[in-house]
Backbone as CSV, one residue per row, in Angstrom:
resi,resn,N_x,N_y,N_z,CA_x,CA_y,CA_z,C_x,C_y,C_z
1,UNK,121.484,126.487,51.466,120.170,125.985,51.831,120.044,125.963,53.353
2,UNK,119.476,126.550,53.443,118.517,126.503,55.400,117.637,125.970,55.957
3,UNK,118.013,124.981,56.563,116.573,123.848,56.936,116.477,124.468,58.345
4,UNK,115.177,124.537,58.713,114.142,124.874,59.970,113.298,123.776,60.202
5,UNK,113.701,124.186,61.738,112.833,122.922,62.612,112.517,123.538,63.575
6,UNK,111.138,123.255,63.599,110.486,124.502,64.895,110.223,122.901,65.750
7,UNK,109.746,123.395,66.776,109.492,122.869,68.573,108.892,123.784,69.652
8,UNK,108.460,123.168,70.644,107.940,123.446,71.589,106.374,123.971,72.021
9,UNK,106.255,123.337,70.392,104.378,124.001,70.581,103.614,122.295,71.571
10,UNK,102.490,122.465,71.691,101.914,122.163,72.630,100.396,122.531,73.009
11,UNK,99.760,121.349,74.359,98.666,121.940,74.295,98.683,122.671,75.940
12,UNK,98.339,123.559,76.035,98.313,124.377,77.201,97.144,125.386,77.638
13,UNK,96.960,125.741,78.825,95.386,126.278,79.510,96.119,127.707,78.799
14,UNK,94.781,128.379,78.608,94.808,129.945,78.923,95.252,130.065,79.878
15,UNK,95.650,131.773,79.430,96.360,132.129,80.539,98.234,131.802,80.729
16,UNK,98.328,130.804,79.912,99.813,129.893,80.683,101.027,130.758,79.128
17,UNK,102.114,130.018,79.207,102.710,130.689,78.512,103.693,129.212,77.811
18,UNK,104.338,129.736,76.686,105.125,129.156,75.704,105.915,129.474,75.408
19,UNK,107.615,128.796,75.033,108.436,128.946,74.014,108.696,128.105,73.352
20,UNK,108.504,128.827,71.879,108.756,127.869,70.855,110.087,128.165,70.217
21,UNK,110.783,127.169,69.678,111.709,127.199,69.522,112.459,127.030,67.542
22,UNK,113.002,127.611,67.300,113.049,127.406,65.730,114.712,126.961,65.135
23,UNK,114.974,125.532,65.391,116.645,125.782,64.791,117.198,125.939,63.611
24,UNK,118.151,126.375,63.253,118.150,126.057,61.519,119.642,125.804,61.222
25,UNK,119.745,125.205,60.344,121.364,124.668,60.046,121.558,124.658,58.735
26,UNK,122.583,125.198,58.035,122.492,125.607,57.051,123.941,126.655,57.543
27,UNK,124.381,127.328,56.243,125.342,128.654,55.952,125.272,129.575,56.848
28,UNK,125.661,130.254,57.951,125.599,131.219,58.005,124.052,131.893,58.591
29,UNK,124.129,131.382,59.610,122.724,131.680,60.158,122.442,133.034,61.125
30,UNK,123.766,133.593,61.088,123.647,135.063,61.277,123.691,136.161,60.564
31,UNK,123.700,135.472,59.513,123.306,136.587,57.852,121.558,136.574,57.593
32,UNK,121.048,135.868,58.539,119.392,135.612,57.998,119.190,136.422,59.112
33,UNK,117.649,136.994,58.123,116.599,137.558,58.699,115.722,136.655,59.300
34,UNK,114.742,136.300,60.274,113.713,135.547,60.578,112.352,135.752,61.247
35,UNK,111.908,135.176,60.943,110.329,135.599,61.417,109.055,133.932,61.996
36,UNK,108.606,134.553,62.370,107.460,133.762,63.014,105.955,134.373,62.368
37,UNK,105.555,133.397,61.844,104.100,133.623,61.258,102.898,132.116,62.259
38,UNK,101.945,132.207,61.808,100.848,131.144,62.414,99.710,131.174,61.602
39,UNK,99.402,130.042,61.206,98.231,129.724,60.819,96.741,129.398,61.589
40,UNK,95.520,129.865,62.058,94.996,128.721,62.893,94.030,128.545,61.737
41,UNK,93.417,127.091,62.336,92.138,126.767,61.766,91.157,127.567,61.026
42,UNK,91.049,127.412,59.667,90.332,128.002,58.629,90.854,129.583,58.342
43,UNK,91.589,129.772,58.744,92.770,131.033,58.813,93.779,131.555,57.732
44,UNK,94.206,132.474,56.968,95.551,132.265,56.267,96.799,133.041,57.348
45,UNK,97.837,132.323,56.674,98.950,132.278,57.406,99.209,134.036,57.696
46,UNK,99.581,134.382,58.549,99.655,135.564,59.517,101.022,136.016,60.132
47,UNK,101.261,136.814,59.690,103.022,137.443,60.238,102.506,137.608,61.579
48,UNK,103.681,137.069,62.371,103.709,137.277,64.216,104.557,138.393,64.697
49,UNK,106.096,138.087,64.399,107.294,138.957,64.662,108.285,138.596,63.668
50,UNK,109.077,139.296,63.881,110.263,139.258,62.724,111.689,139.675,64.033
51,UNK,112.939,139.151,63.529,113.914,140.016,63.985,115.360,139.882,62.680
52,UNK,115.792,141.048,63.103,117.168,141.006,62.034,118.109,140.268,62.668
53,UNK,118.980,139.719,61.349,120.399,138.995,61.665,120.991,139.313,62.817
54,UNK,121.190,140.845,63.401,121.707,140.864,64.559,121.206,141.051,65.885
55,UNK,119.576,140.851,65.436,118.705,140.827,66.716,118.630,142.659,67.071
56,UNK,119.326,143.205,66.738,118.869,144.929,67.229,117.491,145.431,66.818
57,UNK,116.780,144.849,65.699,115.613,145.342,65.587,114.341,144.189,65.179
58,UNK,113.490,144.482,66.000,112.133,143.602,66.014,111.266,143.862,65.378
59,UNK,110.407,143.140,64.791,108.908,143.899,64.709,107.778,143.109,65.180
60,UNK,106.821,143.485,65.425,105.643,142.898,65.957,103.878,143.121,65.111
61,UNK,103.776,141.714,64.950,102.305,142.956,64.255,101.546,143.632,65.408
62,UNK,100.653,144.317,65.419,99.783,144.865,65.794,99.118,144.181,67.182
63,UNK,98.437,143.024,66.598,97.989,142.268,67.466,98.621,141.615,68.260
64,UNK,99.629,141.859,67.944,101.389,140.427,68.927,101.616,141.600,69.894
65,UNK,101.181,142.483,69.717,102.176,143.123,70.984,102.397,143.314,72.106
66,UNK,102.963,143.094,72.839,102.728,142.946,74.719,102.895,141.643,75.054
67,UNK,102.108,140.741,74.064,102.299,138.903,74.512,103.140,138.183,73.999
68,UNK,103.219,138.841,72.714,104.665,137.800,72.336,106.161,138.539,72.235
69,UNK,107.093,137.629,72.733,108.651,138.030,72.795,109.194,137.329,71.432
70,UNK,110.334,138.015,69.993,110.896,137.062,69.636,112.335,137.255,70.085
71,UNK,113.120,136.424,69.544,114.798,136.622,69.700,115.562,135.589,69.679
72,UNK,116.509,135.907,69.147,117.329,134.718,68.819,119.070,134.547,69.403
73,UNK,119.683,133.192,69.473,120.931,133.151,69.692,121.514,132.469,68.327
74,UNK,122.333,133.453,67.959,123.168,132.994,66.679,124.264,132.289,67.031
75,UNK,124.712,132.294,68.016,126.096,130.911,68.334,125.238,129.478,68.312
76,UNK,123.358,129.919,68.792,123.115,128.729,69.195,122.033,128.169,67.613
77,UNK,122.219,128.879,66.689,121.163,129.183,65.247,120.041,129.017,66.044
78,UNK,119.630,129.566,66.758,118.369,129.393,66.856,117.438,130.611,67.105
79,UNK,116.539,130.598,67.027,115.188,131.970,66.914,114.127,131.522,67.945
80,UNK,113.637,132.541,68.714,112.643,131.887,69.562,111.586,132.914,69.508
81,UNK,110.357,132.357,70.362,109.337,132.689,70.174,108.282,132.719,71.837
82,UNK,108.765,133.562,72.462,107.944,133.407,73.735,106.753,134.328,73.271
83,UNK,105.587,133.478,73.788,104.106,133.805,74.315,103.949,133.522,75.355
84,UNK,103.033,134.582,76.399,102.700,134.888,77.336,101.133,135.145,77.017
85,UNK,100.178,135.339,78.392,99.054,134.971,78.691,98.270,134.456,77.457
86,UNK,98.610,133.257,77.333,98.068,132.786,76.030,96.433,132.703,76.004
87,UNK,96.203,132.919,74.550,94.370,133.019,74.791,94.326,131.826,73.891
88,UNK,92.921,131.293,73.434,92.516,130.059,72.653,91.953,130.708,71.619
89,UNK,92.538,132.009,70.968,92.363,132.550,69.860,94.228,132.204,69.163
90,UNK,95.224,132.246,70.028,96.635,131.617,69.928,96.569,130.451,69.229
91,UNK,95.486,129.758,69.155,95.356,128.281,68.589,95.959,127.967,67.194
92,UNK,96.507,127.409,66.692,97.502,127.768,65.545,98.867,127.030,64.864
93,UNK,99.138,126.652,64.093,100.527,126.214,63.779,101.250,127.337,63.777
94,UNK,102.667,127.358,63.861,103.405,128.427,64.467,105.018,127.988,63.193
95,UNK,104.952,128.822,62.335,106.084,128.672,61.471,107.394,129.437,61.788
96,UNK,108.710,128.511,61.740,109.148,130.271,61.666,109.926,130.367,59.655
97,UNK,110.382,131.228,59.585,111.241,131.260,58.519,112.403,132.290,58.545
98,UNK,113.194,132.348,57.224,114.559,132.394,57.362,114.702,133.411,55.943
99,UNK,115.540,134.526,55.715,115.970,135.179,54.447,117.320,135.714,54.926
100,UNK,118.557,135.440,53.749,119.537,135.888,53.684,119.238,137.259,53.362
101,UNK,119.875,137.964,54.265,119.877,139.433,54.456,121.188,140.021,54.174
102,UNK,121.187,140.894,53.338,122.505,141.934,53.305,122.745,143.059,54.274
103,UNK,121.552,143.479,54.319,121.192,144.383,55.499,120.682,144.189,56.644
104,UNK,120.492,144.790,57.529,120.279,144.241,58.971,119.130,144.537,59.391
105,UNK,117.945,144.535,58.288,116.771,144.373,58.562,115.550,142.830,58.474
106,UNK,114.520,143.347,58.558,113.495,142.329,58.482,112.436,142.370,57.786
107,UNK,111.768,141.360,57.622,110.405,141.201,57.170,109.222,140.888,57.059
108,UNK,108.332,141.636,57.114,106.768,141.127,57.550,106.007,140.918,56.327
109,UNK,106.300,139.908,55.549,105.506,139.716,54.695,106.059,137.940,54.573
110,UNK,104.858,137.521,53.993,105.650,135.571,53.678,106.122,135.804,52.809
111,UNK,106.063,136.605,51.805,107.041,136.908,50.458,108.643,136.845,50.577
112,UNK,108.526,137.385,51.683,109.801,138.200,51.828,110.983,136.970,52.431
113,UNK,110.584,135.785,52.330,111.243,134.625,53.376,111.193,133.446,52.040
114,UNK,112.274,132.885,52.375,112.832,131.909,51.652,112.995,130.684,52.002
115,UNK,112.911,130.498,53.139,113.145,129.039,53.354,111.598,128.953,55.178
116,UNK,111.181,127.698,55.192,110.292,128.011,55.983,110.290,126.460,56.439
117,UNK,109.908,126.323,58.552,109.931,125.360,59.075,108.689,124.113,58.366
118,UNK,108.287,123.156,58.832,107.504,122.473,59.060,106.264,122.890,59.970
119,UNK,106.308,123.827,60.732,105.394,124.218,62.012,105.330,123.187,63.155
120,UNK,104.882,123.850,64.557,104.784,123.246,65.707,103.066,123.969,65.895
121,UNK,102.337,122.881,66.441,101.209,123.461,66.743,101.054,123.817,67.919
122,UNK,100.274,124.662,68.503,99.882,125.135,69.916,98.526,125.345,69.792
123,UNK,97.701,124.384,70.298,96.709,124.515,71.049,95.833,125.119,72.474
124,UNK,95.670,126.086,72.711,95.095,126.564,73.955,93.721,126.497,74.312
125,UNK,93.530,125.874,75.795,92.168,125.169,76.081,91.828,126.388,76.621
126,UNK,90.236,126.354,76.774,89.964,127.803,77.610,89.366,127.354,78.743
């Protein structure tokens, strides 16, 4: 079992930037896949980035790309989540989640994830 605890969301101007932070404790937290999704207001939940167990491969949706960084330290279980020039379309709870992986890939779907934080919200004023 893998418990997640995200952090570091917040309210912050456009323009400014964020890291959020995702720990998890549990088995073996360099056998998981993980990802960052967000919900905002009247919204359904939305894949952000993903990275594999060993961090060599990322993905980004479409719209994430250029502003958000993910990546993680597995000595430290943790997964992160930098945003840069944040807009007040960013507005959002910010999940991350977790799948035991055999392979050293990832996943962009909420299906595809098994265990999932509480969320940190981030608010951006304009």
């Amino acid at each position: 079992q893998v418990q997640l605890v995200e952090s570091g969301g917040g309210l912050v101007q456009a323009g400014g930037s964020l890291r959020l932070s995702c720990a998890a404790s549990g088995p073996i937290f360099s056998s998981y896949a993980m990802g960052w999704f967000r919900q905002g207001p009247g919204k359904e939940r939305e894949f952000v980035a993903g990275i594999s167990w060993s961090g060599r491969k990322t993905y980004y949706a479409d719209s994430m790309k250029g502003r958000f960084t993910i990546s993680r330290d597995n000595a430290k279980n943790t997964v992160y989540l930098q945003i840069d020039s944040l807009k007040p379309e960013d507005t959002a709870v910010y999940y991350c989640a977790a799948r035991y992986r055999s392979d050293d890939d990832l996943g962009r779907y909420s299906y595809e994830y098994d265990y999932w934080g509480q969320g940190t919200q981030v608010t951006v004023s304009s």
